[in-house]
N, C-alpha and C positions, 0 to 999 in steps of 0.2 A: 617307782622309777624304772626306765626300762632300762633291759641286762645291757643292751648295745651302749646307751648314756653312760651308765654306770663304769660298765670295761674302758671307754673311750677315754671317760673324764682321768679316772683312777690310773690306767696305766700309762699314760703319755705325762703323766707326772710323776712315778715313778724317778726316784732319784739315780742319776747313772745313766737317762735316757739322753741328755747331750751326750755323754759320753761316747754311747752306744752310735747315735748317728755320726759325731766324728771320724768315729771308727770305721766306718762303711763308706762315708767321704770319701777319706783317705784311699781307700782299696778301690773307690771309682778313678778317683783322681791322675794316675797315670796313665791311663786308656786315652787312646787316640782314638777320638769320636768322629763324625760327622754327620750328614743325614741320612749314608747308605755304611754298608758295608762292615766290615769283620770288628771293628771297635764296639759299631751298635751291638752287635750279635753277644759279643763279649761282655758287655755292660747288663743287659736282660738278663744272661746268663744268672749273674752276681745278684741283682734282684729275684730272680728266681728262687734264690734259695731262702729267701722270707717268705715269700707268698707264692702259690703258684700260677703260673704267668699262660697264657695261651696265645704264642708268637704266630704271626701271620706274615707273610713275602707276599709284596705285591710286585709282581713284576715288573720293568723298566720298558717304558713306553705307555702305558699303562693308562688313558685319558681321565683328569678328573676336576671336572668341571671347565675352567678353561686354561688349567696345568697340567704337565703330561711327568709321569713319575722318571723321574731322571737315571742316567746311568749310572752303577754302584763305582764308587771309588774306595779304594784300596791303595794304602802305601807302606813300604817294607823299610826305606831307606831316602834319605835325601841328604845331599852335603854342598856345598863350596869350598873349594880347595883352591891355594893359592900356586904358582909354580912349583914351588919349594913341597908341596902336597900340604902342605898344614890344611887343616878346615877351618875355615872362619866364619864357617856358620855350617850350623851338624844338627839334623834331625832327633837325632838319638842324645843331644843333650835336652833338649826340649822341646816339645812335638809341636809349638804355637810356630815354631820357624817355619814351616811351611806354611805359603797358602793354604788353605781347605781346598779341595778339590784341583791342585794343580793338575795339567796332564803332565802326561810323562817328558823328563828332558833330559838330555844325555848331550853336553856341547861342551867348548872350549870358547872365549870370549873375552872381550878388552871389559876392564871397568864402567866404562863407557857404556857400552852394546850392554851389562846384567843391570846398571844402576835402575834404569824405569823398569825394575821389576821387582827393587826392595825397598821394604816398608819398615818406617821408625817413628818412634813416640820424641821429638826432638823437646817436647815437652817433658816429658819423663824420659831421660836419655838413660836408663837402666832399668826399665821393662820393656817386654817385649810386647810390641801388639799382633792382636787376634784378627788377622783375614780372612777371608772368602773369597772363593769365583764358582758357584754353585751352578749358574745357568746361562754362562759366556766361556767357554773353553779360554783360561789363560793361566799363569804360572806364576808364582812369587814366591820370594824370601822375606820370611820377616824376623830384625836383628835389633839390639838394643843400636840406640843412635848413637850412643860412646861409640860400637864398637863399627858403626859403619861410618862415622869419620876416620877411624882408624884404617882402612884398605888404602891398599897404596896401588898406585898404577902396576898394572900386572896383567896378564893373565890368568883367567880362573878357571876351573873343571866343575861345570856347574852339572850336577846329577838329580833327578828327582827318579826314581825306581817306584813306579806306581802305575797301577792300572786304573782306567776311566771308561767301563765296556758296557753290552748289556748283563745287568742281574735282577736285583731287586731293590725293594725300601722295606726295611722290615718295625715293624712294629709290636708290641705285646698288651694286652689286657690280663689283670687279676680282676674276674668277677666274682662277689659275695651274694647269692641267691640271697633273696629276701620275701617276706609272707607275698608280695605286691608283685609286679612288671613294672612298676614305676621306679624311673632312677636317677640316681643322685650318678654324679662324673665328676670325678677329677682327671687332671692333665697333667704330665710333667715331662717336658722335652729331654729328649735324649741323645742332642748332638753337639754339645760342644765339649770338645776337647779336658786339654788340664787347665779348665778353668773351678778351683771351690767354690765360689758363692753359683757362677753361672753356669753348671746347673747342678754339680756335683753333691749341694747342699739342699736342692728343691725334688733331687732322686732319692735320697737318705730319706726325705720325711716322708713324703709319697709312699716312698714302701714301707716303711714302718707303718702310718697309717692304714697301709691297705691288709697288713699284718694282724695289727691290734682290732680293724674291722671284722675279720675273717675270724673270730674266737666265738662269736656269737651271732646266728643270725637276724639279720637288721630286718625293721618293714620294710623298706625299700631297696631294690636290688642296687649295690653299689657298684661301678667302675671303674677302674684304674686305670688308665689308657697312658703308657709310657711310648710316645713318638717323637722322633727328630722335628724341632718346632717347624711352624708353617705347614711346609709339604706334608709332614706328619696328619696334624689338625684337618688338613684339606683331603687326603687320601680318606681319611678316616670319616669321617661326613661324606662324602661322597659313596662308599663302603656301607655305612648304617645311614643314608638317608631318610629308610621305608619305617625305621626304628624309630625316629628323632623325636615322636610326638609322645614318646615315654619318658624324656627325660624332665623330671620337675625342678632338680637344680645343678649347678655344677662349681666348681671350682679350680683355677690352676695356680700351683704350687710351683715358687720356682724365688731362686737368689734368697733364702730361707735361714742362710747363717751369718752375716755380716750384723754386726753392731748396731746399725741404723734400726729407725721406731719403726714397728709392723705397719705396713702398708696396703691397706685394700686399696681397689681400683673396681668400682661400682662396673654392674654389668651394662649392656647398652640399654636396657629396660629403667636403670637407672631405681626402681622402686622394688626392687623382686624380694623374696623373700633373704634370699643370701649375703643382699644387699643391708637389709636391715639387722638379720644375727651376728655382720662379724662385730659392727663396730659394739653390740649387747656383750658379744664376749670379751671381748677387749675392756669395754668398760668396768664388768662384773669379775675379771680378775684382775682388776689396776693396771694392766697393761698399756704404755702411753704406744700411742698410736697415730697413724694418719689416713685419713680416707680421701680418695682421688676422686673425682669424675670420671666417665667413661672419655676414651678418645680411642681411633682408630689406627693406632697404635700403638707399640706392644709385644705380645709374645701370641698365645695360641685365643685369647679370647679375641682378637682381631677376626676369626673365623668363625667360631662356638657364635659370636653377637654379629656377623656380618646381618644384612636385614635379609635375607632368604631364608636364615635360620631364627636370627635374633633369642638364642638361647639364654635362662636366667644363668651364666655363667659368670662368676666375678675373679679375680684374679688377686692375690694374697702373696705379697713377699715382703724384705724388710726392706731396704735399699732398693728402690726399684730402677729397670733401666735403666743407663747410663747417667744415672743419678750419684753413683758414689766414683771415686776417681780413679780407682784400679777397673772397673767394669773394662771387657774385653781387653785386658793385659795380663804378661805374667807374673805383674801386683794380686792381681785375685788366685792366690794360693791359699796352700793348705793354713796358716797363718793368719789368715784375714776372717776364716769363720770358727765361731764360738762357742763351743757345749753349752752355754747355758740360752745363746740366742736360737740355738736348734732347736730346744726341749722347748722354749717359748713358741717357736713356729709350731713344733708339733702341738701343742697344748690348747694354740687357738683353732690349728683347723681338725683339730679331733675334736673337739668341742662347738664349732661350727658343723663338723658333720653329724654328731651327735643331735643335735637340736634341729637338722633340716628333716634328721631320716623321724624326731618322737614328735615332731609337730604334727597337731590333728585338729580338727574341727568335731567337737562336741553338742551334745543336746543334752540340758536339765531335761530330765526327762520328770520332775515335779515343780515345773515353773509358777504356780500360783504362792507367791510369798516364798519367805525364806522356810526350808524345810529344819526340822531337829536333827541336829546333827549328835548332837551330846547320846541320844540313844542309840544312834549307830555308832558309836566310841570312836566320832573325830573331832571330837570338843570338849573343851575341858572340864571337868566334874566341878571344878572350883570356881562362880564367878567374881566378877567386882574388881577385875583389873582388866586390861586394855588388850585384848587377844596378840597374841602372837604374829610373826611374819605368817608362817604357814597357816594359820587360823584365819587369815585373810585370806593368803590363796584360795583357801578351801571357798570362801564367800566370793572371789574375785570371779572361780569359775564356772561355780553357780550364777553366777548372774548374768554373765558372758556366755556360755554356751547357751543361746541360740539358732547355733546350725551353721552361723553368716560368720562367726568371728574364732578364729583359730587357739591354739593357750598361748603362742608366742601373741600374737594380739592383746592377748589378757596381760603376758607380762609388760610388754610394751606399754599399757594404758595404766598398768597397778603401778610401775619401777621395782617388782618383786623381781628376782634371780628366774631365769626360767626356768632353774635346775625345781624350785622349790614349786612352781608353777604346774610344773609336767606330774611332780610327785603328789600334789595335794590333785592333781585330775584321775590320776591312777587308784589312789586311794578311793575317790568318789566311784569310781565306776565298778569297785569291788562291790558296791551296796547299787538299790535300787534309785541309785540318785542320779544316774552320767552315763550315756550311752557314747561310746565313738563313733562316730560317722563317718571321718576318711582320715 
């Protein structure tokens, strides 16, 4: 069995491991994020200290492909104050009150004149929702609708203390040197605010993953690429274009702790290999589950699978997109994700990475009939009853390693575990029976 399966399987179940990722949740969870600026910085920071991270600034203006890297925004303070000064809606009570990327405002104003510029959930009238104006200079509030029927005709002192200038977009990778140059990627966005499931919950696994990866080294070089989604994804592809023909598989992690059944979302290849091990894992540990089609949209595999790239990347969460009903409110709190649905997330995609980095293509290297195994002491001295799981394996990948068919192919065509598939190959290839090929 190899050391990387073995660490991956074993420590990401590890009891105390939700524990552990709530805990780290929680410490992302106040950071005021977006896709540039001193939040991201702050957030990397925090991941940093699991794995070691290698942060890149890409400067603002910066052309990539047909997006241009945006100005960094920065915000210190924003409020609504009514005559009397009270604040009826404060930054610093919760950071979703502001639009993302407002520019700076500093005015006085009727009801009338700030109303077309605040945002409510009249549906949910006591959460707040999650705005943007990323790539149109414009400004908002966003209030629970209780409390924005409640403003009375007045005058307001409407303040946003924020900078919107040239800086950067910064990004980080934790890379795992591996025997190969061929590499396995994952993704996990690093720009939304105090939201837990979205993404506070898919940053917690991500780095533990890329933690528990980094204990042993893998065949295949892994990467961790933590970016603000989209622009992120696109900077980055644009950055490793000349690279791209080394990556054999991918995956993005993200909305990882919410109650809902694990969710893949097929990559646009729709057949890849990634494709085929989650729902193997899922099944092989009774995990209920759902798997999606590919659609062009999403989160960062919208980019990874555009057709210029068409990368085998698939995309792994539990609840996905605005699929559960706090998605982008300030319902998606610390409250809504779950130590034991985090340890589940981690458990399937360490174990999907497990099984993308020990898959190989083999050759019997004694194909004329079945060879004795019994004298090479992988069969059992005793016969006259029905061989074992692994007793199969051991015949399933003799028969199958012909060069063309991989052990996850062998486990796919046997229904044996591939855990038990990879270990009866390993075994073989200690004698003169099974050679690895790739």
């Amino acid at each position: 069995m190899s050391v990387l399966f073995e660490n991956l399987r074993s420590l990401s179940a590890t009891q105390g491991s939700g524990a552990r990722l709530h805990a780290f949740a929680s410490r992302l969870y106040p950071i005021c994020r977006s896709i540039t600026g001193a939040g991201v910085r702050e957030t990397l920071r925090h991941i940093g200290e699991h794995v070691t991270l290698e942060t890149v600034e890409v400067p603002s203006g910066t052309p990539v492909f047909d997006w241009t890297v945006p100005n960094e925004w920065n915000i210190r303070d924003a409020w609504v104050a009514d005559s009397s000064g009270r604040k009826v809606i404060d930054f610093r009570a919760h950071n979703l009150h502001v639009v993302s990327y407002s520019t700076p405002v500093r005015a006085r104003m009727s009801l009338a004149e700030l109303r077309p510029h605040l945002h409510s959930l009249p549906a949910h009238p006591d959460w707040i929702p999650y705005r943007t104006s990323y790539y149109r200079e414009n400004w908002g509030f966003c209030l629970r609708h209780r409390d924005l029927e409640r403003l009375a005709e007045d005058e307001y002192e409407v303040v946003i203390d924020a900078t919107l200038a040239p800086g950067s977009l910064t990004y980080a990778e934790a890379v795992i040197a591996g025997a190969t140059d061929n590499e396995i990627i994952v993704f996990s966005h690093t720009c939304h605010p105090s939201l837990a499931n979205d993404n506070c919950a898919g940053m917690a696994v991500a780095a533990e993953l890329a933690r528990l990866a980094s204990l042993e080294k893998p065949r295949h070089t892994l990467r961790f690429v933590f970016a603000p989604g989209t622009i992120g994804s696109i900077v980055w592809l644009a950055r490793n274009e000349a690279r791209i023909g080394r990556v054999r598989h991918g995956l993005i992690i993200g909305l990882a702790g919410d109650s809902g059944a694990l969710t893949y979302k097929r990559s646009r290849r729709g057949g890849a290999l990634v494709d085929r091990v989650v729902p193997h894992v899922m099944a092989a540990a009774g995990l209920t589950g759902r798997i999606l089609p590919f659609s062009p949209y999403g989160y960062d595999e919208r980019q990874l699978c555009s057709p210029g790239f068409n990368l085998p990347v698939g995309r792994l969460t539990r609840s996905a997109n605005d699929m559960y009903a706090e998605y982008h409110s300030s319902a998606d709190d610390l409250s809504l994700i779950q130590p034991q649905a985090l340890a589940e997330s981690l458990y399937c995609a360490a174990n999907t990475l497990a099984i993308l980095d020990a898959d190989r293509r083999c050759e019997n290297r004694k194909p004329k009939c079945e060879p004795q195994l019994g004298k090479r002491g992988l069969y059992r001295t005793v016969g006259g009853t029905a061989p074992g799981q692994y007793e199969h394996a051991l015949l399933w990948v003799l028969n199958q390693s012909d060069g063309a068919h991989s052990l996850f192919d062998v486990a796919e065509a046997s229904g044996i575990d591939f855990r038990v598939v990879e270990a009866a190959a390993t075994a073989l290839e200690a004698t003169d029976l099974l050679t690895a090929l790739t």
